[in-house]
N, C-alpha and C positions, 0 to 999 in steps of 0.2 A: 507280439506281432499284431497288424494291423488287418481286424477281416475286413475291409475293403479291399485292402492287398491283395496276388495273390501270392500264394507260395511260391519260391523258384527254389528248385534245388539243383545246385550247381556241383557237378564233378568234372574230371579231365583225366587222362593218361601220363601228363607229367610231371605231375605232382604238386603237392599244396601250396609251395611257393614257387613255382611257375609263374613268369611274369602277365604272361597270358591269360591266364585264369582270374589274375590281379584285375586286370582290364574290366573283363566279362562280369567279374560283381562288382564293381561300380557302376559300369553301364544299368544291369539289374534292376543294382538297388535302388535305383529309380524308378522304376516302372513294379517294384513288389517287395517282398518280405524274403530274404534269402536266407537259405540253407546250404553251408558249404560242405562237401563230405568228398574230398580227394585222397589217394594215396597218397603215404609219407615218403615215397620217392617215383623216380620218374618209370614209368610203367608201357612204356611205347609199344605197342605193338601185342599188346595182350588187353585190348577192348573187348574181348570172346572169352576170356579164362575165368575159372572159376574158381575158389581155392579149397577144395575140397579134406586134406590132412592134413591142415596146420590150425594152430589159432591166430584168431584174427584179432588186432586191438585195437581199440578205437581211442582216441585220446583228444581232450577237448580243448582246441588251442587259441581260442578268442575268450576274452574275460567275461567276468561274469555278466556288466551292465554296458555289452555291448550291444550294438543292432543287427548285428549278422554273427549269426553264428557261425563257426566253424569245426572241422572235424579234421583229423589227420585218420587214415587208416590204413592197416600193415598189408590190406590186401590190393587185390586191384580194381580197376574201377567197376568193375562188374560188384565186386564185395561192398564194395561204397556206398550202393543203389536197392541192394538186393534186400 
């Protein structure tokens, strides 16, 4: 990552392959160094939840010598962030 950059960490409610979200880090990735960390499915309407008795798994789904990283995660966006 580039420190002139700044960080952007990018999440959403509907999940990592959201076309949406697709948009929103290209846009970005121009203006910074991106971190992607979204649920691994569409999660609408639970921006507020927390996932307090389960485990959460995070799974790292951009290769290794890319420029943006990415993340899949089993909770919701709130777990993504937190």
């Amino acid at each position: 990552m580039d420190k002139a950059k700044p960080l952007i960490l990018i999440t959403n409610d509907d999940g990592v392959s959201a076309p949406g979200l697709r948009a929103l880090i290209a846009v970005m990735a121009e203006i910074g160094d991106v971190l992607v960390v979204a649920p691994d499915k569409p999660q609408s309407g639970m921006g507020h939840a927390i996932t307090t008795n389960s485990t959460l798994y995070l799974d790292k789904i951009s290769k290794e010598n890319d420029v943006i990283q990415e993340y899949s995660c089993s909770g919701t966006p709130v777990d993504c962030v937190n």
